[in-house]
C-alpha positions in Angstrom: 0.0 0.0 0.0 1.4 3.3 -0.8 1.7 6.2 1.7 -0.8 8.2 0.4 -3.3 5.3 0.3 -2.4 4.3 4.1 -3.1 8.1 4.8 -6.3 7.9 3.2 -7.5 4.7 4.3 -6.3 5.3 7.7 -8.3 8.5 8.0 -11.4 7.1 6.0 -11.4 4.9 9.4 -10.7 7.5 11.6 -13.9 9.5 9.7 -16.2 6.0 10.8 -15.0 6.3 14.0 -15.9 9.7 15.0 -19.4 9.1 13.1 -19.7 6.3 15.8 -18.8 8.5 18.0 -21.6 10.7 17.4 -23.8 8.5 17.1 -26.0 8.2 19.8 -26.2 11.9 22.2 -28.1 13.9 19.7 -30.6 12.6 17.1 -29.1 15.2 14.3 -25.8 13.7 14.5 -27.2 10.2 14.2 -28.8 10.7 11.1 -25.6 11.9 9.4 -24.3 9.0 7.4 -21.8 8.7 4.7 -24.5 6.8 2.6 -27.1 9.2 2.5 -27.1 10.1 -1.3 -25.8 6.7 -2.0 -29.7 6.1 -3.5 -31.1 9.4 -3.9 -28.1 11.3 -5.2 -25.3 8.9 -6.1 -23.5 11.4 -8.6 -23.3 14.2 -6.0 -19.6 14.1 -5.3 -18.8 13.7 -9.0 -20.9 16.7 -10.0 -19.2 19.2 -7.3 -15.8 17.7 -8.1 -15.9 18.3 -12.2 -17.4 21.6 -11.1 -14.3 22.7 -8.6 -11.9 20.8 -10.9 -13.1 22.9 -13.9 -13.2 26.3 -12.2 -9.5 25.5 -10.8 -8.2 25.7 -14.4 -8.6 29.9 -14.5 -9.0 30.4 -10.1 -6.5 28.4 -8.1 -7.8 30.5 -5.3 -11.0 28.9 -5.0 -10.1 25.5 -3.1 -9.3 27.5 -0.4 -12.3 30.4 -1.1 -14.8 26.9 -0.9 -13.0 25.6 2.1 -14.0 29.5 4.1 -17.4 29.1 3.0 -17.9 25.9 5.0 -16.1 27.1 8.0 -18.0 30.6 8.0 -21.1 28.9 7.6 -20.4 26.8 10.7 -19.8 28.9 13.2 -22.7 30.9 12.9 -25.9 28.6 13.9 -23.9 25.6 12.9 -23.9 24.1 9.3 -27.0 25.0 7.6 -26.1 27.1 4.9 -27.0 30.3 6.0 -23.9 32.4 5.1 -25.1 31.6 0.9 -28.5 33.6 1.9 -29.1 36.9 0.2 -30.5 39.8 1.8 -34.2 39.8 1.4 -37.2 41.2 3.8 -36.9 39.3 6.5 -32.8 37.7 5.7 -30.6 40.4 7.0 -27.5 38.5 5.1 -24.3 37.1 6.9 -22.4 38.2 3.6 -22.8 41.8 4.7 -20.9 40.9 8.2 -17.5 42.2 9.2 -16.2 39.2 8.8 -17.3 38.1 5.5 -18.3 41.2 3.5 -15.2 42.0 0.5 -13.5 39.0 2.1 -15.8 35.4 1.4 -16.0 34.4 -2.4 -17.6 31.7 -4.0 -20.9 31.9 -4.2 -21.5 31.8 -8.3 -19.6 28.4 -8.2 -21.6 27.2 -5.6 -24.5 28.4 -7.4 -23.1 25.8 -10.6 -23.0 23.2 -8.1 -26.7 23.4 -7.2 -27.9 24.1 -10.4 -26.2 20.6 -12.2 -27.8 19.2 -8.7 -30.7 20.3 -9.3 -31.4 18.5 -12.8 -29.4 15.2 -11.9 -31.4 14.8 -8.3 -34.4 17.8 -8.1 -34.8 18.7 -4.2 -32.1 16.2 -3.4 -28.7 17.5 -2.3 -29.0 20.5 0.5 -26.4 23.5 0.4 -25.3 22.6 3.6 -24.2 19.4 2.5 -23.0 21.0 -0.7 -20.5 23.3 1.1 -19.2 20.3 2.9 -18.6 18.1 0.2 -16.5 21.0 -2.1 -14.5 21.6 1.1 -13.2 18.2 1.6 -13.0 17.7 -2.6 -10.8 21.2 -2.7 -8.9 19.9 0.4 -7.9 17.2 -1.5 -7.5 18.5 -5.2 -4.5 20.6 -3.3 -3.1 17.8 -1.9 -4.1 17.7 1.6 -6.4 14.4 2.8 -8.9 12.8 1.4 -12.1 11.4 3.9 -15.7 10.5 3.9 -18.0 13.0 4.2 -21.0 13.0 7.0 -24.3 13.8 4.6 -27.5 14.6 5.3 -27.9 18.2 6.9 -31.0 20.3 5.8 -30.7 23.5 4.6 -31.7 26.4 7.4 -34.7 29.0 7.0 -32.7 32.0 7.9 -29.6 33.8 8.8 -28.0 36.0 10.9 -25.3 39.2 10.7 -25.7 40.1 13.8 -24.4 36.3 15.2 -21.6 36.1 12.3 -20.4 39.7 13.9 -19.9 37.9 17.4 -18.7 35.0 16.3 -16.5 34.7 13.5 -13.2 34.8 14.5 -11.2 37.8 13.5 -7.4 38.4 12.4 -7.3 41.6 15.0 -8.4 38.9 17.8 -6.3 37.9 21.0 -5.6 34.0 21.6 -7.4 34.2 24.7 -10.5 35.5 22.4 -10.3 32.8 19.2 -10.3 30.4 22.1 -13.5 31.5 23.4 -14.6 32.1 19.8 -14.2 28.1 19.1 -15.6 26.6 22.7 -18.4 29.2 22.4 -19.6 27.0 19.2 -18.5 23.5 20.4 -15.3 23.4 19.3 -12.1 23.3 21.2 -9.6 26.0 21.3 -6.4 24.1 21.4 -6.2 21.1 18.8 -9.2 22.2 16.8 -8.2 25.6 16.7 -4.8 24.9 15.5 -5.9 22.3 13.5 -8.6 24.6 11.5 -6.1 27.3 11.7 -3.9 25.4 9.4 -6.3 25.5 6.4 -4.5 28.8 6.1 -1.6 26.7 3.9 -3.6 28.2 0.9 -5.6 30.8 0.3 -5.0 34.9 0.5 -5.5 37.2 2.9 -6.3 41.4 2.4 -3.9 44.1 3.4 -7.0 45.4 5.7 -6.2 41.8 7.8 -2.5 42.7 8.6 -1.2 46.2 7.8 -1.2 46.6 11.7 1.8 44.3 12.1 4.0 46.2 9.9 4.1 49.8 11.2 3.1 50.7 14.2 2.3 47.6 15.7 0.1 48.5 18.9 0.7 51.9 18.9 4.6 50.8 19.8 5.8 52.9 16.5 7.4 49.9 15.4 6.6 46.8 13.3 4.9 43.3 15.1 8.6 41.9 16.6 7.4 38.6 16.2 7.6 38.8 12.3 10.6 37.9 10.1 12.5 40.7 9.3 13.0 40.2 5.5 8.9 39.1 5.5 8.2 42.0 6.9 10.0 44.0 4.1 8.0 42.2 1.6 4.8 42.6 3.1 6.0 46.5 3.7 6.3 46.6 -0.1 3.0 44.7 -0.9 1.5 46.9 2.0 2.7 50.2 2.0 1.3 52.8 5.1 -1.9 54.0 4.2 -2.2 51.6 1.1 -5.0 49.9 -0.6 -6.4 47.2 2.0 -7.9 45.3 -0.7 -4.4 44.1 -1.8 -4.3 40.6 -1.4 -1.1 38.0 -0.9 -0.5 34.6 0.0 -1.4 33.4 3.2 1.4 30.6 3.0 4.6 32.2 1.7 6.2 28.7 1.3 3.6 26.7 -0.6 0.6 29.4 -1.4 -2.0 26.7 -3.1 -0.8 23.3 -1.8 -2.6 21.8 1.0 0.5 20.5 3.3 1.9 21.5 6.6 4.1 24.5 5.7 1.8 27.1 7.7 3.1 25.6 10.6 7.1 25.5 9.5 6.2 29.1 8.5 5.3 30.3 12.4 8.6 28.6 13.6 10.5 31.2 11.9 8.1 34.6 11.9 6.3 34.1 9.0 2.6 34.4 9.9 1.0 36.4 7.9 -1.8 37.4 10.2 -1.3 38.3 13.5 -4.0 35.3 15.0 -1.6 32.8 12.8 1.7 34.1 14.4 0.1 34.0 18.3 -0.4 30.3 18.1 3.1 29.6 18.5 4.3 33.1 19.9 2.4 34.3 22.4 3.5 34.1 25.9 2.8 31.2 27.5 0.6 29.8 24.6 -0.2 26.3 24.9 -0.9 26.0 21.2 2.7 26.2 20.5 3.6 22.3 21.4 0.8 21.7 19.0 1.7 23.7 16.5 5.5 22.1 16.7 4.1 19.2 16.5 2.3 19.9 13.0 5.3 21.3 11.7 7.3 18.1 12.0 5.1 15.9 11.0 2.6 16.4 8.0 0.7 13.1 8.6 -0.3 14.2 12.3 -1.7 17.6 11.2 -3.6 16.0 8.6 -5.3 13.6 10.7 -6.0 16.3 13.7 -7.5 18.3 10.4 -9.5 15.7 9.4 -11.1 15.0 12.8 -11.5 18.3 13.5 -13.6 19.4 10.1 -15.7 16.7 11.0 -16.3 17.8 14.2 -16.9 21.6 13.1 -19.4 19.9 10.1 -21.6 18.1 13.0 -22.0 22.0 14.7 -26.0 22.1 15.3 -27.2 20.5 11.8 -30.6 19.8 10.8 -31.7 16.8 9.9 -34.8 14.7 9.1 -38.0 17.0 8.9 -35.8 20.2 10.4 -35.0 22.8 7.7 -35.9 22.3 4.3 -33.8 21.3 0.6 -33.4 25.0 -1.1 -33.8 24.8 -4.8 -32.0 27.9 -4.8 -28.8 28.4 -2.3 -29.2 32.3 -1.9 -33.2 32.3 -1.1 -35.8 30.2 1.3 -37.6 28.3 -0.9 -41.1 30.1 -2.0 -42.7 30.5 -5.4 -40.1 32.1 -6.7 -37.6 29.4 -6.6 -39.3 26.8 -8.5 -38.6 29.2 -11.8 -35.7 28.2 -13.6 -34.7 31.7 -14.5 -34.2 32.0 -10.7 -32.8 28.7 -10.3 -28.9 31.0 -10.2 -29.3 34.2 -9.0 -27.0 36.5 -9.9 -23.9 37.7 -7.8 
């Protein structure tokens, strides 16, 4: 057996063991299985993969943009696909948040997703589910594990800015505070939030998220002295005082689209590019560091802590059996006007 297929089938076992371990306490999690569409659906995972692998041809940056939709729409009344929800009379739209508004992308290819859904299996597949399904596929497209997906969640009936302000955790946030951002959802703020933290190894971040390290770094007059010294020149020059925050740059300096453990090897020497990336391993006294030295010796450890840990974050207060409903249409409730096909994609 070859390493990558011992990684996989060990965590594919790993994935059946935390679904057992769910299994039982709370009736939602029970009816998660990783047979649902295996009847109703059984192309599902083919139809978001061609979709993801197609769009990766011109956007390399959407593995990781799918990968943030799941985890934002998590942490904010647990998976139920809430943060795809447009603003509407009575939707007052997590997209608008602080945390997601200019910064979460996605949503059109999403919208694709459900769409080729929705003419293979009509009023099958849930957004929910869809979100959790294109994380794992883009996850694994960049190289990073591959493991069976939980299915079943319901799609919820509304949203909530107000709750994505409070608890999405920001880049500006203490360590003391993303721990309480993670236990206040169910999570745990030393594995799972180093673990989760890591899916920074691809993806961009905004000036607007970091240009506070690199000048007068609380209100000191000097630069963050936890960063790198010839980092900190480049992101000076990609940053420049009173610059365009909408600049973006790569969140893993190393390895900016491959799924692997080089976030972590990146903290070791002061190249975090935010400030809550840096703190794991840096702040005083942190006892996320051991775990983040860990990670960065050993690749197959962090992916199997990843792995357990997305599953755990996708089992956050899901709906399931009669709870919810299946939208026809990802960024509405589902009313008369979603059974149009001209309203079947909105637009962006």
């Amino acid at each position: 057996m070859s390493s990558s297929s011992t990684i996989h089938f060990y965590l594919a076992a790993a994935t059946l063991f935390f679904a057992a371990l769910f299994h039982g306490p709370s009736p939602s999690h029970a009816q998660l299985s990783p047979t649902f569409y295996d009847r109703t659906c059984p192309q599902v995972t083919k139809i978001i993969r061609d979709v993801i692998y197609k769009e990766l041809r011109t956007d390399i940056r959407i593995a990781a943009s799918l990968n943030r939709l799941h985890f934002h729409d998590c942490f904010v009344n647990g998976c139920d696909g809430s943060l795809l929800l447009d603003n509407s009379p009575t939707i007052d739209s997590e997209k608008q948040s602080l945390g997601n508004n200019n910064s979460v992308r996605g949503f059109d290819v999403v919208d694709r997703m459900k769409s080729q859904l929705e003419k293979v299996c009509p009023g099958v597949v849930s957004c929910a589910d869809i979100l959790t399904i294109a994380s794992q596929i883009s996850v694994t497209l960049s190289g990073g594990p591959s493991w069976t997906n939980l299915l079943g969640r319901r799609d919820g009936l509304t949203a909530s800015r107000a709750l994505a302000d409070e608890n999405l955790p920001s880049p500006f946030d203490s360590l003391e505070l993303l721990k309480q951002r993670f236990t206040k959802v169910g999570l745990n703020g030393d594995v799972d939030l180093v673990a989760l933290s890591g899916a920074h190894t691809f993806g961009k971040a905004r000036c607007l998220g970091f240009a506070h390290r690199l000048f007068n770094f609380s209100g000191q007059g000097a630069p963050d002295p936890t960063l790198n010294k010839s980092f900190l020149k480049k992101l000076q020059k990609i940053c420049p005082q009173g610059g365009n925050g909408s600049v973006i740059t790569d969140l893993d300096v190393t390895t900016p689209n491959a799924f692997d453990n080089a976030y972590f090897t990146n903290l070791k020497i002061g190249k975090g590019l935010l400030e809550t990336d840096q703190i794991l391993l840096s702040a005083p006294g942190a006892d996320t560091a051991d775990i983040v030295k860990k990670f960065s010796k050993n690749t197959f450890a962090f992916f199997e802590a990843f792995v357990l840990s997305m599953i755990r974050m996708g089992n956050l207060s899901v709906l399931t059996g009669n709870q919810g409903e299946i939208r026809l249409n990802c960024r509405v409730v589902n009313g008369p006007s979603t059974l149009s096909d001209d309203n079947l994609v909105s637009s962006i």
